[in-house]
N, C-alpha and C positions, 0 to 999 in steps of 0.2 A: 444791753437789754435784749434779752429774748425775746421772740415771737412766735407759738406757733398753729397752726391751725393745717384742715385739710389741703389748701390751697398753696399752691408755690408763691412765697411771699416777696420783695425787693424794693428798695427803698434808695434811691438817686439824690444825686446833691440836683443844683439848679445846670450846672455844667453835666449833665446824665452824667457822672461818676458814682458808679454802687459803692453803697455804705453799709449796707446791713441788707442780708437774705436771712430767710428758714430754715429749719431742716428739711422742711420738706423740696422746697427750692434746689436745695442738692440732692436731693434723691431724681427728684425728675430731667434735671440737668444731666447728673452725672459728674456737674464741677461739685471740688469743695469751696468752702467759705474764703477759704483764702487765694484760690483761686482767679475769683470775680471782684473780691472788694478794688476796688479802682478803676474799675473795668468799666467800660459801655456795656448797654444790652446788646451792643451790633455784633458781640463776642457769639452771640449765642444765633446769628442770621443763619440760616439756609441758602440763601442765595433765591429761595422760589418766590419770593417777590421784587418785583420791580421799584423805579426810584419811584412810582407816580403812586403807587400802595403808601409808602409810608409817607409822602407830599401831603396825601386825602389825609392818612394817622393825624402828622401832626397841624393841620390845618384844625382839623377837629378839634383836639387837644385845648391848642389854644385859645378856640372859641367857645369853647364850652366845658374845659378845664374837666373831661372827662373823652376817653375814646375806650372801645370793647369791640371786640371782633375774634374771629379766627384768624392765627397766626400759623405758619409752619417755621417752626425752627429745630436746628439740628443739637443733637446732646454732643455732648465729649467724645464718645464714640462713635461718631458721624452720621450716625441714626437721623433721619430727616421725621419729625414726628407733627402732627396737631394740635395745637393747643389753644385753649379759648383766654385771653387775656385780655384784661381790663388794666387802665392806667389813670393814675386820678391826680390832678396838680394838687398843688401845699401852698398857696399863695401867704404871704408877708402882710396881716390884716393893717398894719399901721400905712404902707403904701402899694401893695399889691404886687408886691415881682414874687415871682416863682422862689419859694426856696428846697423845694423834693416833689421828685414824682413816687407816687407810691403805684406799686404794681401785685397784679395777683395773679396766678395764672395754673389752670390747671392743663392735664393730661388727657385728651379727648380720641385718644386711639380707638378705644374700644364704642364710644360712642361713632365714629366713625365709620368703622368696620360694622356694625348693627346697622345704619343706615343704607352701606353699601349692601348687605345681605337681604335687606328690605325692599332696595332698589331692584335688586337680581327678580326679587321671587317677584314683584309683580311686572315687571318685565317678562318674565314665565306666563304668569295669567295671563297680560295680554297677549302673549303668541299664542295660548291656548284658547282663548277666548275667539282671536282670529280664526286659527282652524276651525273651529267651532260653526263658526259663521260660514267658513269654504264650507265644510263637509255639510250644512243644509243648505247652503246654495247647487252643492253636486246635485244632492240629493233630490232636491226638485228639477235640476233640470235633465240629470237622467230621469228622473219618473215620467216628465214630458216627451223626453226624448224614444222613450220604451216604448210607447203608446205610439207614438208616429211609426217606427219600426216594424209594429203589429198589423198596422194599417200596411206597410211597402212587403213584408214579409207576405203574406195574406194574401194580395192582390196578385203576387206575383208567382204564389202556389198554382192560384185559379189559372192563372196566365198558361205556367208549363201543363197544365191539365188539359190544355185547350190545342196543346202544341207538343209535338214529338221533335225525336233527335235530329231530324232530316229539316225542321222550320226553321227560315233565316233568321228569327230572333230567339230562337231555342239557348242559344250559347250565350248571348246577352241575357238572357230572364237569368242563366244559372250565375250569371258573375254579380249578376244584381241580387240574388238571393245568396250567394255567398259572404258581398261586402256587406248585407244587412242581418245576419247570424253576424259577424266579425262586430260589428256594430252594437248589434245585442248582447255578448260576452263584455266590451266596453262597457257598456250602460250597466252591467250585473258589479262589474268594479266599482265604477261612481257609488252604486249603491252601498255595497258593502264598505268600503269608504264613510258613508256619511254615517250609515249605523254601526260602525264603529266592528266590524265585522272582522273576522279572520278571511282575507282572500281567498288563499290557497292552501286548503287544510294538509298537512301531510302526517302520516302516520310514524311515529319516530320510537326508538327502544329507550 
């Protein structure tokens, strides 16, 4: 009997020996049917889960005769891929033992990959966001810091006005009014920084 639908389909005895897949099942495998018929699913492991993964699987399973999750398994051609599979028991209604597990399972790459590209870009925003936040945090505290500047710059004009090259603090007012120009070129950066400015314009062919 055939089966087929968009889903990778398989169907186990009570001892997990496949009995019957889909076609779609070998397409996203990679085996053919004759390939798996007798086979475990363990044919199809990746190795990317540990023994305590499938412990939880079938602990589940058998308590509630249904387990779904994401799966990594590898195709035929060693491909490690994701897939979302779902496993449902077949119980014996006159005494209840298992006699199939049925399984469905699709191919979740692409949805994976969207996720990941979704993960990137708002990991973008929030680095941009961050800056965001630096460049008006600069941006205030150069403006503060401008304004003190204008004040040491300022006092220390009056100062050399009041004093010639030959005053003992003549040489001091100039280094102090030097590191507070030096200071003010600084604070023109933060700014242009926070408004998003070109620093250092140059003219180019």
């Amino acid at each position: 009997m055939a089966f087929e639908t968009h889903l990778g389909m398989f169907i186990a005895e009570a001892d997990n020996r496949i009995v019957q897949v889909n076609h779609t099942f070998t397409e996203i495998t990679g085996y053919s049917e004759a390939e798996v018929l007798g086979q475990t699913p363990t044919m199809l492991s990746s190795g990317y889960h540990d023994a305590d993964f499938y412990r939880a699987m079938w602990q589940q399973l058998n308590a509630h005769d249904r387990w779904q999750g994401e799966v990594w398994n590898q195709r035929k051609n060693g491909e490690v891929y994701p897939q979302w599979l779902t496993i449902s028991v077949v119980r014996n209604n006159d005494d209840g033992e298992v006699t199939h597990y049925v399984a469905t399972l699709s191919d979740i790459t692409h949805r994976k990959a969207a996720e990941q590209d979704r993960e990137h870009l708002q990991a973008q925003l929030n680095q941009a966001q961050k800056m965001e936040s630096v460049g008006r945090l600069a941006g205030g505290v150069a403006h503060d810091f401008n304004n003190m500047l204008g004040v040491i710059l300022g006092h220390t004009e009056l100062a050399l006005l009041q004093t010639d090259e030959n005053h003992d603090l003549y040489s001091d007012l100039k280094e102090i009014q030097k590191a507070a120009k030096r200071s003010a070129d600084t604070t023109k950066q933060l700014l242009a920084f926070a408004r998003k400015d070109i620093i250092s314009p140059k003219k180019i062919d």
